[in-house]
Backbone as a ProteinNet text record, in pm:
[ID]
protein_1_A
[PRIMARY]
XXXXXXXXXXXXXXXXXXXXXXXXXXXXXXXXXXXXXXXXXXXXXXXXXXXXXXXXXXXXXXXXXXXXXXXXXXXXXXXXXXXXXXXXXXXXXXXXXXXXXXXXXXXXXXXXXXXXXXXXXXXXXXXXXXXXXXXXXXXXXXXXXXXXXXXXXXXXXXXXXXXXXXXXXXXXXXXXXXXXXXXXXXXXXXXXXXXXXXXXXXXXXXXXXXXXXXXXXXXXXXXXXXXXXXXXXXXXXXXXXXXXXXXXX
[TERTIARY]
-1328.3	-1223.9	-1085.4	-967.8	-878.3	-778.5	-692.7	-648.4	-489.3	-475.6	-352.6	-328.9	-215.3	-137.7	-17.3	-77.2	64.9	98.5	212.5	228.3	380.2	334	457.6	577.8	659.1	821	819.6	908.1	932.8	789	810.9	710.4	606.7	594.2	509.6	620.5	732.2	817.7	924.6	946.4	1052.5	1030	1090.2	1009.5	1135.9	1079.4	1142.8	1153.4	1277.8	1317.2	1268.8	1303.6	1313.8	1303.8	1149.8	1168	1191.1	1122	1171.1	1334.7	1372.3	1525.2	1609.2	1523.7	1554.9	1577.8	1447.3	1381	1492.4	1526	1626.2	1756.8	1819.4	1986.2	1965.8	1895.3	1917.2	1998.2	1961	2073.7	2206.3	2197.7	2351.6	2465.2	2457.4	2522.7	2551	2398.1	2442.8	2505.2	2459.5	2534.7	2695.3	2748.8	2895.2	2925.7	2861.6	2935.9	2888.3	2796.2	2781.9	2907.9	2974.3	3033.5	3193.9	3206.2	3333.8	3311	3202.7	3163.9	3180.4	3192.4	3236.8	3121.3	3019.3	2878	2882.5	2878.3	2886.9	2738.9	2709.8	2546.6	2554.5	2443	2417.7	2344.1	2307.7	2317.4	2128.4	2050	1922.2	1901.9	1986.8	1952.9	1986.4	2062.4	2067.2	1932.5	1914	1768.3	1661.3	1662.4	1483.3	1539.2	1674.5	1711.5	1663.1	1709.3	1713.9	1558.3	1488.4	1337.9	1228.7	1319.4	1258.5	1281.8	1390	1450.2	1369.6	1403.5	1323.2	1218.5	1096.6	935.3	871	920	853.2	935.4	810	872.8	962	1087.5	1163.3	1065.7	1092.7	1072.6	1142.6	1056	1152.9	1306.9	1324.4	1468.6	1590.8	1480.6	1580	1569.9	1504.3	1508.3	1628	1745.7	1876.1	1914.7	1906.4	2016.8	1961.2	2075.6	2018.3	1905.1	1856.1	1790.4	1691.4	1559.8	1517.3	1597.6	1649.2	1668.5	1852	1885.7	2051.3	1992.3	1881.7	1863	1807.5	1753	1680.4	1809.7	1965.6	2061.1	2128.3	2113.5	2202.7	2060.6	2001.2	1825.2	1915.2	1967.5	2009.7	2141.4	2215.7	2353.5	2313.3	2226.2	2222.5	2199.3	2037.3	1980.3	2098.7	2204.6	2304.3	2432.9	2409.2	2523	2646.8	2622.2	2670.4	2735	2874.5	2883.8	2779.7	2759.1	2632	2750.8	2816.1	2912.5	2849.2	2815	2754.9	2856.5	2943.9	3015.6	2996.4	3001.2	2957.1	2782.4	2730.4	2573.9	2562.6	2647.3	2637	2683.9	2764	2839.6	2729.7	2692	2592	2423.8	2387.3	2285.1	2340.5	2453.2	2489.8	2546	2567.4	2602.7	2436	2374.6	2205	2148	2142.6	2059.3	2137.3	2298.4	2385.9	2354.3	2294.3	2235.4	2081.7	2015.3	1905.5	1851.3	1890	1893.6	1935.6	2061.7	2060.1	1947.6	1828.5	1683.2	1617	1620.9	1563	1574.2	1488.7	1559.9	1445.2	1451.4	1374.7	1290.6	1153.4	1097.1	1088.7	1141.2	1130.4	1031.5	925.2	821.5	807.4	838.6	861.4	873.4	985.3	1011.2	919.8	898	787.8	673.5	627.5	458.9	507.8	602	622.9	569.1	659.8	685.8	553.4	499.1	340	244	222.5	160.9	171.3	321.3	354.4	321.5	248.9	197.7	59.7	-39.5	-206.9	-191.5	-78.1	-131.3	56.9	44.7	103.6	109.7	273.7	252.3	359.8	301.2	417.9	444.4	545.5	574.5	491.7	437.5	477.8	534	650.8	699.6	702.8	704.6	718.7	911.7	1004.3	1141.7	1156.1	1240.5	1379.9	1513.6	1518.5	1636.9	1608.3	1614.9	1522.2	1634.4	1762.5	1886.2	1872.7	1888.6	1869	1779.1	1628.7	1582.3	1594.7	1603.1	1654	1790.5	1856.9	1991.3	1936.8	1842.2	1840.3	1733.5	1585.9	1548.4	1641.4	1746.3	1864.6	1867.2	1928.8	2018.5	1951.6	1820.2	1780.9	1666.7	1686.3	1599.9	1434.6	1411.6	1276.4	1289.1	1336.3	1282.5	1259.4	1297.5	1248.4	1107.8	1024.3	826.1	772.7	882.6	810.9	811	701.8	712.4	532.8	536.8	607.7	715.4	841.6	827.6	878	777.3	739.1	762.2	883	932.1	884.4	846.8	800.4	939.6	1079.2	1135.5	1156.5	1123.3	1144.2	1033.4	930.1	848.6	749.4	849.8	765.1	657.7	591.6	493.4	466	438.2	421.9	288.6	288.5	160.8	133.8	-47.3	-127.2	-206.3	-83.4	-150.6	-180.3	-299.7	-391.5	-250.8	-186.3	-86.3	-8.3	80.8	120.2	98.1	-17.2	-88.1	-181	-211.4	-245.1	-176.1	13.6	105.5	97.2	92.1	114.3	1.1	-135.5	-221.3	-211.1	-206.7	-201.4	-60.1	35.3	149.9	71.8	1.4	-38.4	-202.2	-226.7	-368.2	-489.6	-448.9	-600.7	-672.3	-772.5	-872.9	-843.4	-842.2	-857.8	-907.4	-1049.8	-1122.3	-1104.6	-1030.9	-929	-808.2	-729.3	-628.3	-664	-558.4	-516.6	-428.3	-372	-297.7	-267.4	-150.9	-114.2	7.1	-27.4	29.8	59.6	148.8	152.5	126.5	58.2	71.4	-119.9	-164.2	-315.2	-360.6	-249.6	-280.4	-244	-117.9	-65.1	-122.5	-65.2	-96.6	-256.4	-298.9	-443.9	-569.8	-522	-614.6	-575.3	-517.1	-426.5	-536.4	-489.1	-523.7	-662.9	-767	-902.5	-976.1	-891.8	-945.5	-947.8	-850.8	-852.1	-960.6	-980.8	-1080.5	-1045.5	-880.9	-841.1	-887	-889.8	-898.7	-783.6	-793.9	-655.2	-651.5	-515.7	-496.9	-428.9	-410.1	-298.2	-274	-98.3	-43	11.1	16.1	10.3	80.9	239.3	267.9	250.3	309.1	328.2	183.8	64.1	-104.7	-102.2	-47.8	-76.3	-174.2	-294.7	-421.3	-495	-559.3	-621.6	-751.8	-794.1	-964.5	-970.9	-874.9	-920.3	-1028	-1068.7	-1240	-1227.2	-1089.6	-1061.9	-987.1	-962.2	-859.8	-739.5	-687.1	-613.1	-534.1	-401.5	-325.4	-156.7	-124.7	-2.4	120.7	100.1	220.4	208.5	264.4	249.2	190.6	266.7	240.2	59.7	10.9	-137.4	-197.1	-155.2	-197.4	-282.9	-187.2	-285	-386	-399.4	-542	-644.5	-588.6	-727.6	-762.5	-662.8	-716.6	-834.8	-798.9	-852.3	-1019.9	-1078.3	-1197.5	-1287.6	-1245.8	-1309.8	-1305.4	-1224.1	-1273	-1277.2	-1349.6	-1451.6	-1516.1	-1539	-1683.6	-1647	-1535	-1515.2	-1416.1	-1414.6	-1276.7	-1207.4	-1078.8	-984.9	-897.5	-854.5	-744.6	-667.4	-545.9	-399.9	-319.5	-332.4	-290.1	-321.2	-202.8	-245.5	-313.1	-279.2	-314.7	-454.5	-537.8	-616.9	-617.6	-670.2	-747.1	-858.6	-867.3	-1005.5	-1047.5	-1106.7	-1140.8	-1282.9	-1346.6	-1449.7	-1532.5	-1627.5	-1777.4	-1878.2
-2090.8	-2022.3	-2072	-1936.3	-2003	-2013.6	-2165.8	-2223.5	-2228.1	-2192.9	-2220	-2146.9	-2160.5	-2051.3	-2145.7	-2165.4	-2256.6	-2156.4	-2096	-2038.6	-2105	-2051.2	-2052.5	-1963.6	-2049.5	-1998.8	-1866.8	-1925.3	-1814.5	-1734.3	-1637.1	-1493	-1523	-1537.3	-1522.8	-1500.8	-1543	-1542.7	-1452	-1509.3	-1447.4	-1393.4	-1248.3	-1174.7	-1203.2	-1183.4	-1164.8	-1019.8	-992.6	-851.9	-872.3	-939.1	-910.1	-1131.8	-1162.7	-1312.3	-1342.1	-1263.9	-1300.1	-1278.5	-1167.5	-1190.5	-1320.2	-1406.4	-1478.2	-1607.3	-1612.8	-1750	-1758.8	-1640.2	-1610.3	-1668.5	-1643.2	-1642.2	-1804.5	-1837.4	-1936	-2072.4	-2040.7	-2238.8	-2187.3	-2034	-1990.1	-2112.5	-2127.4	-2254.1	-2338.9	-2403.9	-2544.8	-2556	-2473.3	-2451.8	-2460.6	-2384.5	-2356.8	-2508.8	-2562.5	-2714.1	-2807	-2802.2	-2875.6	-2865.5	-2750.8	-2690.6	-2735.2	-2755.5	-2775.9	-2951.1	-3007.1	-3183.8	-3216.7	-3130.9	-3126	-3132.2	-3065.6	-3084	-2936.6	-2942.2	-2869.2	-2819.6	-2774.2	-2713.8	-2579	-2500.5	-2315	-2315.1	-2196.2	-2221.5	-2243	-2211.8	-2210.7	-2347.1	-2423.6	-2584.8	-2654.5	-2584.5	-2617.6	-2571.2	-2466.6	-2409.5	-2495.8	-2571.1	-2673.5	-2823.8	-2866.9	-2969.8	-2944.2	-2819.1	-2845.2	-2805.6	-2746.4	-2741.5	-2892.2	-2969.6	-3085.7	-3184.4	-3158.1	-3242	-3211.3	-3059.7	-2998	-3063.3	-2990.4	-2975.1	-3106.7	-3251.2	-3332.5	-3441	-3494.1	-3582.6	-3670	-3697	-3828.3	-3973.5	-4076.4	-4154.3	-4243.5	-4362.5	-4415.7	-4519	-4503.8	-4534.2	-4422.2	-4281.9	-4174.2	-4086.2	-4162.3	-4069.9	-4106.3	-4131.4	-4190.9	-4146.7	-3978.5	-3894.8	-3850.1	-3737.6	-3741.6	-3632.6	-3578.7	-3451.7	-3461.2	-3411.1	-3425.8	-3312.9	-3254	-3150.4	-3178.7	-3281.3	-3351.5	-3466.1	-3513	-3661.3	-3588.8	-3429.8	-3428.5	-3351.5	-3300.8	-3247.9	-3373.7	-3451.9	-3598.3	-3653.1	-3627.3	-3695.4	-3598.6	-3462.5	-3358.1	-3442.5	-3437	-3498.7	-3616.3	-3673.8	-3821.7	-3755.8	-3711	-3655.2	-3590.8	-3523.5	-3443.7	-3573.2	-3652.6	-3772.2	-3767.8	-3678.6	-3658.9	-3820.2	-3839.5	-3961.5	-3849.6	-3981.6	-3932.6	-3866.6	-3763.7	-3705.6	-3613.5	-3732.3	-3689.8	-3551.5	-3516.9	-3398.9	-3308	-3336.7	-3193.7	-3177.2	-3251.7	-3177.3	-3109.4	-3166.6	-3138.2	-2958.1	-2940.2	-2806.3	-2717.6	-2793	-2731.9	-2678.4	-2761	-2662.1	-2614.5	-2600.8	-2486.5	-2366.8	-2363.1	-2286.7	-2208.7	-2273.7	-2253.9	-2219.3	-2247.6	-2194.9	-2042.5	-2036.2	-1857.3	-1789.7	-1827.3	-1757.1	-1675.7	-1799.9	-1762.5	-1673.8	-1669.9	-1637.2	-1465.6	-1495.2	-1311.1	-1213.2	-1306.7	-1205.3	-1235.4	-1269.2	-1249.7	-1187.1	-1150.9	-1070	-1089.2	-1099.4	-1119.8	-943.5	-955	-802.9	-799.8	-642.2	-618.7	-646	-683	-660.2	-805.3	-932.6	-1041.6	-1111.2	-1089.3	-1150.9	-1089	-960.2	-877.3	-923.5	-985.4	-1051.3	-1145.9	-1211.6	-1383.9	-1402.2	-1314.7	-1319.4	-1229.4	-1189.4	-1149	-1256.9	-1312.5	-1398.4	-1572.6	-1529.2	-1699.9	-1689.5	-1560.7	-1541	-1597.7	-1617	-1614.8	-1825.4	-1823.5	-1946.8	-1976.4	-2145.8	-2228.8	-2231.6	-2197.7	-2160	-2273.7	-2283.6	-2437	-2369.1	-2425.7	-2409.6	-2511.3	-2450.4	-2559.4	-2450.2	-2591.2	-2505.4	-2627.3	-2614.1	-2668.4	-2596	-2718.6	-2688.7	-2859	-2881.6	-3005.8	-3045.6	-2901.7	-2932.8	-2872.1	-2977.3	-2927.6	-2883.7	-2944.8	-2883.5	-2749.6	-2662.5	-2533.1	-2433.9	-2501.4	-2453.5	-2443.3	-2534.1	-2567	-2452.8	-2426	-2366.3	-2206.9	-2152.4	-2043.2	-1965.8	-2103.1	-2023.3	-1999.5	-2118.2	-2075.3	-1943.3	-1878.3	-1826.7	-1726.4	-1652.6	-1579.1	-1545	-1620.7	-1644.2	-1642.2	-1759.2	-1799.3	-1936.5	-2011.7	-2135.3	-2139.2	-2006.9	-2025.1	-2047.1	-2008.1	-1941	-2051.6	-2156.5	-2195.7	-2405.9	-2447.7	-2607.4	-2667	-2745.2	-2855	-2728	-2813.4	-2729.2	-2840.4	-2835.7	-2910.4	-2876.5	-2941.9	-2938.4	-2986.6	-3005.6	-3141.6	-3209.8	-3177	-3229.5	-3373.6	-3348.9	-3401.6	-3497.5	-3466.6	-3564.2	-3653.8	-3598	-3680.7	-3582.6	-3506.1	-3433.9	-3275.7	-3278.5	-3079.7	-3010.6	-2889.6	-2819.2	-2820.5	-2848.5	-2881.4	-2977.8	-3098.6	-3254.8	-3207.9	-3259.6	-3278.3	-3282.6	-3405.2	-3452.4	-3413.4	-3292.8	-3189.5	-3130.7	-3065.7	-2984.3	-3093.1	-3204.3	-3279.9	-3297.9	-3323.9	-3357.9	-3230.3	-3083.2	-2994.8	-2982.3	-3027.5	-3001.5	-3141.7	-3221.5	-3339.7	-3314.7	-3257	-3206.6	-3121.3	-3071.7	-2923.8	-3002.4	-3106.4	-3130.8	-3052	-3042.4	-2925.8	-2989.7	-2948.9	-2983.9	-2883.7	-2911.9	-2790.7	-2674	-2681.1	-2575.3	-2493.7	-2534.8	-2429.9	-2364.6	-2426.1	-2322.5	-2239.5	-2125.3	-2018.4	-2091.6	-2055.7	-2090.7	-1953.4	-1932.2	-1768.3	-1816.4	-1785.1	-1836.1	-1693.4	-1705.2	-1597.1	-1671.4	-1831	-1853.8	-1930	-1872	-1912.3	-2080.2	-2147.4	-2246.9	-2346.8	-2340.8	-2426.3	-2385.9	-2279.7	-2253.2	-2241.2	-2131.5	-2120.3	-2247.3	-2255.8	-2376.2	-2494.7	-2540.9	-2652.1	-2650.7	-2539.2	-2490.7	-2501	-2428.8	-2428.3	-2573.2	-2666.8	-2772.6	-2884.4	-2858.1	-2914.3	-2925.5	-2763	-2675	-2595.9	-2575.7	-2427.3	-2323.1	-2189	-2076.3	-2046.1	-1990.8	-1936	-1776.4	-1715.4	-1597.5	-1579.4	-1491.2	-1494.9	-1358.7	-1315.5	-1260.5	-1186.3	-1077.2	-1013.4	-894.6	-942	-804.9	-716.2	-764.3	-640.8	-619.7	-712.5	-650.3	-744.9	-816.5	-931.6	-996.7	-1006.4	-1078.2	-978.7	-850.2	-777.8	-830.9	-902.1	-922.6	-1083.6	-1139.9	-1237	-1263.4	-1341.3	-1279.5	-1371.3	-1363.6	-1432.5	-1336.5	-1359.8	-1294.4	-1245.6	-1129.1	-1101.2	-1015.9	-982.2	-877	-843.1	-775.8	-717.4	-743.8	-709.6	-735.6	-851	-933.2	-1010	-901.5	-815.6	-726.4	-691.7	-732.9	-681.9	-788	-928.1	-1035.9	-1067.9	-992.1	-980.3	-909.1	-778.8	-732.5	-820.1	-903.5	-987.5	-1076.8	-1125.2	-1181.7	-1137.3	-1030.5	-931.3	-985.6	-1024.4	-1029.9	-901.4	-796.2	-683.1	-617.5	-718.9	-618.5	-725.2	-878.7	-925.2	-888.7	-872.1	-821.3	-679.3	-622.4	-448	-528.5	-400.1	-383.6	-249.6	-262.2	-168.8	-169.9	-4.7	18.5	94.1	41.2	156.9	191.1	331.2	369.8	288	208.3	169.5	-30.2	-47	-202.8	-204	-332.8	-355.7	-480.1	-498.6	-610.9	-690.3	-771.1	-761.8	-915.8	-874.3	-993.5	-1085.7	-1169.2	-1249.9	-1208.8	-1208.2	-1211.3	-1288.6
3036.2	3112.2	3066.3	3037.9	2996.8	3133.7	3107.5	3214.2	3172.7	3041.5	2996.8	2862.5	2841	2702	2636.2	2516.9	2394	2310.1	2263.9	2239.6	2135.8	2006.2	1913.6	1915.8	1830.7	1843.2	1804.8	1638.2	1546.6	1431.1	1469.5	1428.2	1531.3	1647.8	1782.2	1878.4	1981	2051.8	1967.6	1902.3	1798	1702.5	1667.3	1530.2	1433.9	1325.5	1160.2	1135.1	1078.1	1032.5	886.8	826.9	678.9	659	626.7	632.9	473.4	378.9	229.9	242.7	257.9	231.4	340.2	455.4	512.9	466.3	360.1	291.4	211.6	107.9	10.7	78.7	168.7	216.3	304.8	352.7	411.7	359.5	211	181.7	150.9	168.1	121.4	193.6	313.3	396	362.9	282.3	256.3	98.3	39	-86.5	-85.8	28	12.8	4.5	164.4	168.7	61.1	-43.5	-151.2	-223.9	-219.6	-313.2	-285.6	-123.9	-69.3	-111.7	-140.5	-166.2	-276.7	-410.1	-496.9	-597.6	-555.7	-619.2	-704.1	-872.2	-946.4	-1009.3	-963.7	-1037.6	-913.8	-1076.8	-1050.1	-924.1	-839.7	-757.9	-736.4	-857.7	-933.5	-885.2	-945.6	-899.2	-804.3	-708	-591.5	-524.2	-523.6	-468.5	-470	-643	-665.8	-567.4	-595.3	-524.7	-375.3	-295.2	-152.1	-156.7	-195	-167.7	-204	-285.5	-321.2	-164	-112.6	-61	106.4	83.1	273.7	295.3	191.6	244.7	285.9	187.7	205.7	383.4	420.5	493.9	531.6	615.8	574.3	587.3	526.6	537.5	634.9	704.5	803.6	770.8	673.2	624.7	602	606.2	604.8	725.3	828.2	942.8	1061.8	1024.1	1060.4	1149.1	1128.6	1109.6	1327.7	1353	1489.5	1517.3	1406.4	1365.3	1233.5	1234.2	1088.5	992.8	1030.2	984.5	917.9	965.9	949	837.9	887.1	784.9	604.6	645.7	521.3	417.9	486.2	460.5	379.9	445.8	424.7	267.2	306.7	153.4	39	77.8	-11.3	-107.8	-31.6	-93.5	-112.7	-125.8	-226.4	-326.5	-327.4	-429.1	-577	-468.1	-578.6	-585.5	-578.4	-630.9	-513.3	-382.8	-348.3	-196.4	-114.1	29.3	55.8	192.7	318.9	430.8	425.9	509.2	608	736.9	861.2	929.9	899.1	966.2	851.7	724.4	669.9	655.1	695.8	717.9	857.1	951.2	1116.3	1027.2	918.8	915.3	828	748	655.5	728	830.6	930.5	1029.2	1052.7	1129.8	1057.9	974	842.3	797.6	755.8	757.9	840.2	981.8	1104.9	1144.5	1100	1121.5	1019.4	906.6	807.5	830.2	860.8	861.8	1022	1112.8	1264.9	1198.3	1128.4	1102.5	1074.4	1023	994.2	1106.2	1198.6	1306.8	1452.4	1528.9	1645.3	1769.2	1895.1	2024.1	2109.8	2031.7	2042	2198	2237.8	2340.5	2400.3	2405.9	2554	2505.2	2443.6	2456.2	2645.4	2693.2	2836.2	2878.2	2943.7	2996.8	3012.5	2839.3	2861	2918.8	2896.9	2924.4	3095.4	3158.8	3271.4	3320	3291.1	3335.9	3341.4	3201.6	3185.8	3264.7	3272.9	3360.8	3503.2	3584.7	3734	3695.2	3595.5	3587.7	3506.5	3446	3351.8	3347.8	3306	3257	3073.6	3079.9	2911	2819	2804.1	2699	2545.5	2442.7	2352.5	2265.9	2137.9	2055.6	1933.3	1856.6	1770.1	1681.7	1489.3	1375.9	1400.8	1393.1	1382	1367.5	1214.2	1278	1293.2	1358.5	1454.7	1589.1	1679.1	1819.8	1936.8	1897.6	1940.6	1935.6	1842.6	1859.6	1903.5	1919.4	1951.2	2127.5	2148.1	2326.2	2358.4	2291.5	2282.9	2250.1	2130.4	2150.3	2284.3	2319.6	2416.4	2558.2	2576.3	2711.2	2705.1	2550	2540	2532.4	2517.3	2528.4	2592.9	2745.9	2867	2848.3	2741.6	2745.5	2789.5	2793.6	2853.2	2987.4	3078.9	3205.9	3198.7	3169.6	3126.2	3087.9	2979.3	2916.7	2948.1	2973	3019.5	3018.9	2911.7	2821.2	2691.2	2646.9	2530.4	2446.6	2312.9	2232.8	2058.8	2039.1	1906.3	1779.8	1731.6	1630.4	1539.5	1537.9	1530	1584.2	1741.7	1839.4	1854.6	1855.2	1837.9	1714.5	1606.7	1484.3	1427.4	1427.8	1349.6	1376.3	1288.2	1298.5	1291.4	1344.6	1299.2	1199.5	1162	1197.5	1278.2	1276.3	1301.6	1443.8	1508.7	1627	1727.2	1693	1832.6	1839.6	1794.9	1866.9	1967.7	1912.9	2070.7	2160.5	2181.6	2275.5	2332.5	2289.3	2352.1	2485.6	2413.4	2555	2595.2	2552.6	2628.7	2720.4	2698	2810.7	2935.7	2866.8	2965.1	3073.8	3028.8	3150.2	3194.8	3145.4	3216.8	3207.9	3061.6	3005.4	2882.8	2911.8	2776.4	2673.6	2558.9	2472.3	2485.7	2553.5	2528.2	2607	2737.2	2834.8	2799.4	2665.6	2643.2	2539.1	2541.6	2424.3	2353	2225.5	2137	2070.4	2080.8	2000	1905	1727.6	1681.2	1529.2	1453.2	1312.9	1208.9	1190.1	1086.3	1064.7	924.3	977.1	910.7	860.7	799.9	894.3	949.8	1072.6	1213.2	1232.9	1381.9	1441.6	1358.5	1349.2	1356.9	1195.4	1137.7	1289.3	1353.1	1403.7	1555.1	1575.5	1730.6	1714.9	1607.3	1607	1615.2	1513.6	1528.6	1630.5	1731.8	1811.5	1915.9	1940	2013.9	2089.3	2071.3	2131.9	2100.4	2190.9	2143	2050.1	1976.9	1869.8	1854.1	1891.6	1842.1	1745.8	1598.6	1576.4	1600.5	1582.7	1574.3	1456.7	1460.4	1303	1345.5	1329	1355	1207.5	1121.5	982.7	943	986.6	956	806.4	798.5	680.6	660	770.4	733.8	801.9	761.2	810	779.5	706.7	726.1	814.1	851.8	933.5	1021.7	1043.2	1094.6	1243.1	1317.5	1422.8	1482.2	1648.7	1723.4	1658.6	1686.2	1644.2	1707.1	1738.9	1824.6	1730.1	1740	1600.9	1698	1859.4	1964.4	2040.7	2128.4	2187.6	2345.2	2351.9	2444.6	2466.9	2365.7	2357.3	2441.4	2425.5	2480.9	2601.5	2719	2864.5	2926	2750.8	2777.9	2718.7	2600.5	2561.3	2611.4	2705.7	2833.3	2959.5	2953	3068.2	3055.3	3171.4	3127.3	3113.5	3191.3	3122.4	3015.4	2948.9	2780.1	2687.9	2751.3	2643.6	2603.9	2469.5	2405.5	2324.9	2318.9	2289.6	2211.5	2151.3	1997.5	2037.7	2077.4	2075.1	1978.5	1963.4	1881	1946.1	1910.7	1929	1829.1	1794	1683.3	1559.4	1498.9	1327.1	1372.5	1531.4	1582.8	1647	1584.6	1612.3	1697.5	1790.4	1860	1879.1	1835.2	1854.9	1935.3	2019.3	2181.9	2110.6	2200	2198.7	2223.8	2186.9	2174	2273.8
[MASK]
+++++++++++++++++++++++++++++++++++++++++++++++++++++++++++++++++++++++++++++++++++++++++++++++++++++++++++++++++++++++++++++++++++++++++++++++++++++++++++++++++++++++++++++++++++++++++++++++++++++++++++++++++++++++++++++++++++++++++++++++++++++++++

């Protein structure tokens, strides 16, 4: 029986318009302020630099900063010969987070489920972000953090989806065993893979139909959500129009 709902940020809560051209424009930001730092290289090699610099972990000598997401800005400008100029990285992810936010947008029946779903179950966040400032700042700002408690950053707490202690963190917040929550997530290596192993149920979410042979839950809207809840339509496969659903067995 499910007793509870974790539910991810961005491409589950929050949709992507266009995420390749997102992936693309996002260091536009930090580039400029490399550029205002006096850091001379194409903008080709700024690209392998800041991807060298993002993906991997800080280490605990470079986790300084008040943000992973400030300390791995600050890993950047060493890397490019660049001072550790704590006010132009504070400028360079905020420069980066107004870039990248432009490909994204809050799908209508978003609050709707939220607020349906928060009368039957207790729904917590977890989200892969490091900068947890903003994330606190955009759900204010676009009235999801009422719905949502524990909400759980991995900025904020040291590790990201996949690792186990993420989601123990909100499953121990809400006083559930795994095998009592849902987990609704768009990504099948983190969110998916993450949630299954724990022993959550896992949905993902698919809006553009990107993993059509997944051989797991699946719903294209978040809106679909509180019928696959429904216990009367365990066991059936519905379709609406070009979206498929498909419930437990």
């Amino acid at each position: 029986m499910i007793k509870a709902i974790l539910l991810d940020l961005f491409g589950t809560l929050i949709a992507y318009a266009d995420q390749e051209e997102d992936i693309r424009t996002a260091g536009d930001g930090i580039y400029a302020v490399l550029v205002k730092l006096g850091a001379a290289m194409p903008y080709e090699d700024f690209v392998h630099y800041w991807l060298t610099c993002f993906f991997p972990s800080l280490t605990p000598d470079e986790n300084i900063a008040e943000t992973p997401f400030l300390g791995k800005i600050l890993r950047l400008f060493r890397a490019c010969g660049l001072p550790e100029d704590r006010a132009a990285a504070r400028q360079a992810a905020a420069d980066c987070i107004a870039d990248w936010e432009a490909h994204f947008y809050l799908p209508e029946d978003t609050l709707p489920t939220l607020a349906a779903l928060r009368e039957r179950y207790p729904l917590a966040l977890v989200s892969n972000f490091d900068h947890p400032p903003y994330v606190h700042e955009l759900l204010q700002r676009h009235g999801l953090a009422r719905y949502l408690e524990p909400i759980i950053v991995s900025g904020a707490v040291g590790f990201d989806k996949p690792d186990p202690r993420i989601y123990h963190l909100a499953l121990d917040a809400l006083g559930c065993a795994p095998e009592e929550a849902l987990f609704v997530g768009d990504t099948l290596e983190t969110d998916i893979a993450g949630a299954e192993a724990v022993g959550c149920r896992a949905v993902l979410i698919d809006v553009k139909d990107a993993h059509p042979q997944h051989p797991g839950e699946r719903i294209r809207t978040l809106s679909e959500l509180p019928t696959l809840l429904d216990p009367c339509n365990k066991g059936c496969r519905t379709s609406r129009g070009d979206a498929e659903t498909y419930t437990r067995k």
